[in-house]
N, C-alpha and C positions, 0 to 999 in steps of 0.2 A: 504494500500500500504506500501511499506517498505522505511524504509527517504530516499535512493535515489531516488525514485520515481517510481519504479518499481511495478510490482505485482501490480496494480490498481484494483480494485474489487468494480463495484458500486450495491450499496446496498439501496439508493432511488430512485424514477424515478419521470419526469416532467408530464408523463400522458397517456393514461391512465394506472395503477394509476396514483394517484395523490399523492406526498408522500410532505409534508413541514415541515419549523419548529422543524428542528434535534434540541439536545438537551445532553448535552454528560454529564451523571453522573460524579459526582465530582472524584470519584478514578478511571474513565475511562473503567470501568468493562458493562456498557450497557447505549445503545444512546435512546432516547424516539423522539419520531415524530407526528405528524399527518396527516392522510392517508386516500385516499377514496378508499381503497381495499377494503371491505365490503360495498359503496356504499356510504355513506353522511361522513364526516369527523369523526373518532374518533380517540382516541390517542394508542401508541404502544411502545414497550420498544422491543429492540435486543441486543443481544453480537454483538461488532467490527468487527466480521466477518459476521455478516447478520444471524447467528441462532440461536435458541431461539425467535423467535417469537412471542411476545406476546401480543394480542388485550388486552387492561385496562378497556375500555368504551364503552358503547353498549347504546345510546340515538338516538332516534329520532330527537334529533336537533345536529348541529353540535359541535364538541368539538376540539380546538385548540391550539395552543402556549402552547406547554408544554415545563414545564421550572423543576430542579432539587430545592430542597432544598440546601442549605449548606453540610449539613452531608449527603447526599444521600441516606433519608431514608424515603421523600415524593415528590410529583409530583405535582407542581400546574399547573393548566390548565383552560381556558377560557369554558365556556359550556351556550349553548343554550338548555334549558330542554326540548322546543317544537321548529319545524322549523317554527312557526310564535310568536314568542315571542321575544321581540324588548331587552328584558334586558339580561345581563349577568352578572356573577360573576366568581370568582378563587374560586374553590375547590380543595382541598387539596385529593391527594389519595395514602396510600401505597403504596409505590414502590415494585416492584418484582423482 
């Protein structure tokens, strides 16, 4: 939208999809979320205006809260490697 509040343009949804957990790169050039538009949760990187699209993660179990690095040059993210596996961990992934 533009700072008076104009031009609004939404670019996640509540459901379905299911879009959470934006996540706005440090120089403000692309936002990262996680999404169940392919079905179980993975994570996603866009430009400010919603194009450029880009799926990260392709798991069987869900992948979440993705967060930026500092210098906006990796992506940590929660990940479940199987959907009955009770552990998690942050993996670090390339940003795009």
């Amino acid at each position: 939208m533009r700072f008076d509040g104009t031009d609004v343009t939404r670019l996640t949804f509540n459901g379905p999809p299911e879009d959470r957990g934006t996540s706005w790169s440090p120089d403000g050039e692309r936002i990262t979320f996680h999404s169940t538009r392919d079905g179980n949760f993975e994570i996603y990187t866009m430009n400010p205006d919603g194009s450029g699209l880009t799926r990260l993660t392709e798991s069987p179990g869900e992948d979440s809260g993705p967060v930026w690095s500092p210098d906006g040059t990796q992506i940590a993210f929660q990940s479940r490697a199987a959907a009955t596996s009770r552990s998690t961990g942050w993996t670090p992934t390339a940003a795009t």
